[in-house]
C-alpha positions in Angstrom: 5.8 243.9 125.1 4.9 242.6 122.1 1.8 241.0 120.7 1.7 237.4 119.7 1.1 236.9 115.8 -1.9 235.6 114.6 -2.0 231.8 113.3 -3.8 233.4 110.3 -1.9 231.4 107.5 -2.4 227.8 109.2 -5.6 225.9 107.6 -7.5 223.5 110.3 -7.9 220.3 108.7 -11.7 218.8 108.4 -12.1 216.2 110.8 -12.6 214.5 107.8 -9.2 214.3 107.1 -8.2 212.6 110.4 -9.8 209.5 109.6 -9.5 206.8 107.4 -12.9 205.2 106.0 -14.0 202.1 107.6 -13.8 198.9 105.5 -16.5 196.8 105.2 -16.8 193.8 106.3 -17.2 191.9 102.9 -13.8 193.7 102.1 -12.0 192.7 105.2 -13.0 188.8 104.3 -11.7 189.0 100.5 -8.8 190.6 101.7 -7.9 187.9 104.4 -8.8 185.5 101.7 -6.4 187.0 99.6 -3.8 186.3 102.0 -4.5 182.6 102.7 -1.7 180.3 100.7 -3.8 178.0 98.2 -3.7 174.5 99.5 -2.7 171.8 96.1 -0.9 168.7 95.9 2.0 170.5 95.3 1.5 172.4 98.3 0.4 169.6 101.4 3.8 167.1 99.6 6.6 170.0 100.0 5.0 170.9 103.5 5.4 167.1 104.2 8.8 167.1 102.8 9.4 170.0 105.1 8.3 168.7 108.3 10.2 165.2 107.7 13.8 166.5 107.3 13.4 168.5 110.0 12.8 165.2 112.0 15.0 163.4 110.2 17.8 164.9 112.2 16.4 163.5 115.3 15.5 160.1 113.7 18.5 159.1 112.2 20.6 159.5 115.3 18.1 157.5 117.2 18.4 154.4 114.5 21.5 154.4 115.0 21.7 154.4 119.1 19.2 151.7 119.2 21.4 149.5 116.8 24.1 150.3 118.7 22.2 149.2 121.8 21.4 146.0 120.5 24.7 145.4 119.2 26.4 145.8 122.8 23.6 143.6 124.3 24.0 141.1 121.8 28.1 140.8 122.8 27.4 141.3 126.3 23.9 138.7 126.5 27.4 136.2 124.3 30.2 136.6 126.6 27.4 135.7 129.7 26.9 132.2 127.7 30.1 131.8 126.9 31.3 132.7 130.6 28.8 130.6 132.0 29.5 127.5 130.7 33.2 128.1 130.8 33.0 128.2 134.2 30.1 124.6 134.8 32.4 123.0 132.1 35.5 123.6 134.4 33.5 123.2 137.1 32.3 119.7 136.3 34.8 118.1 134.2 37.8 119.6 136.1 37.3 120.1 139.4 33.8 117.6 139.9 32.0 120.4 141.8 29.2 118.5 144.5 28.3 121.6 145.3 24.4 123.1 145.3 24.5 125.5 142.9 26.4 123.0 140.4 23.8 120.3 141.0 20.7 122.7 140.5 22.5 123.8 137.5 22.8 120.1 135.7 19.5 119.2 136.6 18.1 121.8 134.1 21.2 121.7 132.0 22.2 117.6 131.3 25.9 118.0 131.2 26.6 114.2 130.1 29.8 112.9 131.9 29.5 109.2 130.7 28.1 107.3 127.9 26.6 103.7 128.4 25.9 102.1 124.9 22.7 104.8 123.5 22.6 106.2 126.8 23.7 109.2 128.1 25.0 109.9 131.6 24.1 113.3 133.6 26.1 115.0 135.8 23.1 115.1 137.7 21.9 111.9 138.0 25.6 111.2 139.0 25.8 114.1 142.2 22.3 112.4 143.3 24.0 109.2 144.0 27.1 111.1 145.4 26.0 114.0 147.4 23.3 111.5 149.3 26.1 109.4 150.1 28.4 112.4 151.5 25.6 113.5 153.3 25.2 110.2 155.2 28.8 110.1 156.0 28.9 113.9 157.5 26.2 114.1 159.4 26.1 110.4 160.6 29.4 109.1 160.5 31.6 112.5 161.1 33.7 111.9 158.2 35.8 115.0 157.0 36.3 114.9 153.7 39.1 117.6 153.8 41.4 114.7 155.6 43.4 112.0 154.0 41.5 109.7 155.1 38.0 111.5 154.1 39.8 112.4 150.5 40.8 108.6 149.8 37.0 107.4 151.5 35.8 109.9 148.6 37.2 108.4 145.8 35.8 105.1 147.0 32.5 106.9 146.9 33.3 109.0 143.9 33.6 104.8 142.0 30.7 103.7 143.6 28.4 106.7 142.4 29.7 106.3 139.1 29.2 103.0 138.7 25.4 102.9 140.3 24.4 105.5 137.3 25.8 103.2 134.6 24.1 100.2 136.0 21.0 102.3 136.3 21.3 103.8 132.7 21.5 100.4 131.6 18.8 98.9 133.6 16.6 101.7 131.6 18.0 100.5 128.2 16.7 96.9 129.5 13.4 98.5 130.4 12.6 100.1 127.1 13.6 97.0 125.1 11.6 94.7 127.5 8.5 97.1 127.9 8.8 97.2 131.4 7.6 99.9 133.3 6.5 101.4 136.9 3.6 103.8 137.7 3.1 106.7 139.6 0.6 104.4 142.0 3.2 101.4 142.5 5.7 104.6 143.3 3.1 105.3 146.4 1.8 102.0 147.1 5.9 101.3 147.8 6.0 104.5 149.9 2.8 103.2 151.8 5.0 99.9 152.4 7.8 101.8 154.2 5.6 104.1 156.1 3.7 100.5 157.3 6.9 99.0 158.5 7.7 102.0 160.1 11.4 102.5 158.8 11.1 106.0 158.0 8.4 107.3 160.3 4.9 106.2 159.5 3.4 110.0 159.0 4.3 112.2 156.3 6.4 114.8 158.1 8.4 112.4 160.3 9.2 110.5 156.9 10.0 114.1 155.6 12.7 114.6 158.7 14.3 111.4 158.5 14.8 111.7 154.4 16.5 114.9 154.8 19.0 114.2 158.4 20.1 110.9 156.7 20.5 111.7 152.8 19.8 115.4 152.4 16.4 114.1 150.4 13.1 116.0 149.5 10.6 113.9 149.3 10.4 113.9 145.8 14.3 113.2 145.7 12.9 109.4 147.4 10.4 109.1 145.0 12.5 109.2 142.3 15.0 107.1 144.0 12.1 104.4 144.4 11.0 104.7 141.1 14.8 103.8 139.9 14.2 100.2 142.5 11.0 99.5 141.2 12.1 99.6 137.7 15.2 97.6 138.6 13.2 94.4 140.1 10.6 94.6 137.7 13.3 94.4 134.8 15.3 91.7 136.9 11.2 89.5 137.1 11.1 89.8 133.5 14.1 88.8 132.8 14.8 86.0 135.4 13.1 83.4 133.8 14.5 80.2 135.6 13.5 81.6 139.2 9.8 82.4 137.6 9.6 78.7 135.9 10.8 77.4 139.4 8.7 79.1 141.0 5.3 78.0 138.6 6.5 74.5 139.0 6.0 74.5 142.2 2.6 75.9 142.4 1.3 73.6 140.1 2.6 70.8 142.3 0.8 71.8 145.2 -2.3 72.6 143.1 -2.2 68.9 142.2 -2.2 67.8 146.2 1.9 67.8 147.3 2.4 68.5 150.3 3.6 72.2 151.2 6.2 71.2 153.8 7.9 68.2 150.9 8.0 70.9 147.8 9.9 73.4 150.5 12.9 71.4 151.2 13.3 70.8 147.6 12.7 74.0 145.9 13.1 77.0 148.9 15.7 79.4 149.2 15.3 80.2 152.6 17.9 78.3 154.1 16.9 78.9 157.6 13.3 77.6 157.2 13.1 74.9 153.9 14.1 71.8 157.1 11.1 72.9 158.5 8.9 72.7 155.6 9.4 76.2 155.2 7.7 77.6 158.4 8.8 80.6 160.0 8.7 78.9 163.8 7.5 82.6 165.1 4.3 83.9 166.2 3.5 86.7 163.1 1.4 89.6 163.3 0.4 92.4 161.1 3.2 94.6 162.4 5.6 92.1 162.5 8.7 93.8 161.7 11.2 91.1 160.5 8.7 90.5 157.5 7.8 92.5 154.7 4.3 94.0 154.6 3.6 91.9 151.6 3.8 88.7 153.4 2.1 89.8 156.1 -0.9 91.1 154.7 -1.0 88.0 152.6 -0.8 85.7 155.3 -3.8 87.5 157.4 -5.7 87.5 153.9 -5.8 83.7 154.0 -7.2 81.2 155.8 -5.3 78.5 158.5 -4.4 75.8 155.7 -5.0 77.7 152.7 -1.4 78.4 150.5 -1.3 81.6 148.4 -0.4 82.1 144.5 2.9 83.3 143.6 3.8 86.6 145.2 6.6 89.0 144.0 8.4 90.8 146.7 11.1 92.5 144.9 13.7 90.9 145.9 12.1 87.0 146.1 9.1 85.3 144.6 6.9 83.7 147.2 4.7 81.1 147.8 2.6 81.4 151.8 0.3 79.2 153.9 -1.3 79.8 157.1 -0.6 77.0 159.0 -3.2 78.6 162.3 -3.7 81.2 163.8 -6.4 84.2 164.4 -7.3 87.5 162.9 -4.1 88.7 165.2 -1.7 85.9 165.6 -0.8 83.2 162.9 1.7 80.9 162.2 2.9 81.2 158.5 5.3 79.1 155.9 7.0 80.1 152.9 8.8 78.8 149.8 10.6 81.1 149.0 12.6 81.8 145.4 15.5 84.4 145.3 16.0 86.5 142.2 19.5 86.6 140.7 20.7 90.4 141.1 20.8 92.7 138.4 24.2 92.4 137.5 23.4 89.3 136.1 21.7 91.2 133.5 24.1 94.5 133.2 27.1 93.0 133.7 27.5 91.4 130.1 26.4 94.6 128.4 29.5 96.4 130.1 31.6 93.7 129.3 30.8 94.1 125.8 30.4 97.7 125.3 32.4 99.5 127.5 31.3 103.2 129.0 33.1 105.8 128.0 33.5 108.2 130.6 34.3 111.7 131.0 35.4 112.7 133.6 38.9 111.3 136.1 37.3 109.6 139.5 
């Protein structure tokens, strides 16, 4: 067996040799340093260029979806109008539509269906008088519109509306020119009329109950339908001035001493009571129903022989005395002077400038 050779040619490194000198610290820093890019002008603009067309891929793309976006909305948001009032358009002047969501419709949107001198007509104003008046007949009278008879009733109705909404556009026109108008507070001291007669219920929600089983009203649809009255009689007192002149003459007769009973049968009205010397010939109280509240409150505010001034009733001009009586029983007298009706006034304007109107009754 044979001896291993001896590793005498092989040279042990130092330990030395195995290790690399540590750096300082001072040289680690410069050389880091060294590394480091220099930040210039030159420098921060390219990296700026850098980082914006690498978003511009992103951006650009998105531009151009959003205008696309907008685009579509704007034709779809178009075609919506356009389909919208395609359909009220055929809706009103074709086929006259009564129904709910037609009328909410015109009363934000006045489609104009007539034309009365300056004055417009709305589809609205025209379904108010309509749809109360096929209320009335459906739920009161039975009528079915769908039947011959109901279809030709209809058209009677259709006429009627119509021509209500051109009197009333005109009654406005006479309004404006005459500077006649009503209040918010005559609108409720009228309402506080009907709920003292006791017509329509003398509290607020059986007035409420009856507005909307006869006519389908709210009670802002009454208001606005009292409003339209008022106006009327107050345009037809300023403008009646033969039944005001008659009506001052006589007042100033019995100012100067005639006798109330004589100036009755010449000047009253009231057929029924001016060969009496205007007396009513009925025991009156403040409820009494067959007079209007007017009267009767005027009547208890006066004393047994005293005669009142001139009171307006709407319809009539009055002039009262108390002949006796007690704070709950009198005995009354009237001269009375009717006002002509309004078509007195409208009639001529019609005559000579004739409504135009849109739409085939």
């Amino acid at each position: 067996m044979k001896k291993p050779k001896k590793l005498t040619n092989i040279r042990l490194p130092k330990s030395s040799t195995f290790r690399r000198r540590s750096k300082a610290p001072e040289e680690k820093v410069a050389e880091a340093l060294q590394n480091v890019p220099r930040i210039t002008n030159e420098t921060v603009a390219e990296h700026r260029e850098e980082v914006l067309s690498s978003a511009r891929k992103y951006i650009y793309p998105l531009q151009h979806s959003k205008n696309r976006v907008v685009r579509i909305s704007i034709i779809i948001i178009s075609i919506a109008i356009i389909g919208f009032f395609s359909y009220c358009g055929l809706a009103i002047y074709k086929f006259q539509s009564t129904s709910s969501f037609i009328y909410g419709v015109s009363q934000v949107i006045p489609f104009p269906i007539a034309k009365v001198g300056s004055s417009w007509v709305s589809y609205d104003s025209y379904l108010f008088e309509l749809r109360r008046n096929i209320h009335y007949y459906q739920t009161q009278q039975g009528v079915d519109f769908s039947s011959k008879l109901g279809k030709s009733q209809l058209v009677v109705l259709k006429q009627q509306a119509m021509n209500q909404v051109i009197q009333d556009a005109i009654v406005k026109q006479l309004a404006s020119e005459h500077g006649v108008k009503v209040t918010d507070q005559q609108v409720d001291q009228q309402i506080a009329l009907v709920k003292q007669e006791n017509r329509l219920g003398s509290s607020d929600r059986v007035l409420r109950e009856v507005l909307d089983k006869y006519w389908g009203w709210s009670e802002n649809d009454f208001r606005q339908e009292l409003k339209q009255q008022l106006l009327q009689q107050a345009v037809v007192a300023k403008l009646d001035t033969k039944t005001n002149a008659k009506a001052e003459s006589a007042l100033n007769q019995l100012k100067a001493g005639a006798d109330f009973a004589t100036i009755a049968g010449q000047y009253s009205d009231d057929v029924n009571t001016k060969a009496n010397g205007g007396a009513y010939g009925v025991d009156i109280t403040p409820d009494y129903a067959n007079l209007s509240p007017i009267i009767t409150n005027e009547l208890f505010a006066l004393k047994p022989g005293q005669f009142s001034g001139i009171v307006n009733t709407g319809y009539t001009l009055e002039i009262l005395k108390v002949l006796d009586g007690n704070s709950t029983t009198v005995h009354g007298a009237h001269i009375q002077f009717t006002f002509v009706p309004i078509t007195t006034f409208t009639k001529p304007i019609i005559s000579k400038d004739k409504p135009s109107v849109f739409i085939n009754l």
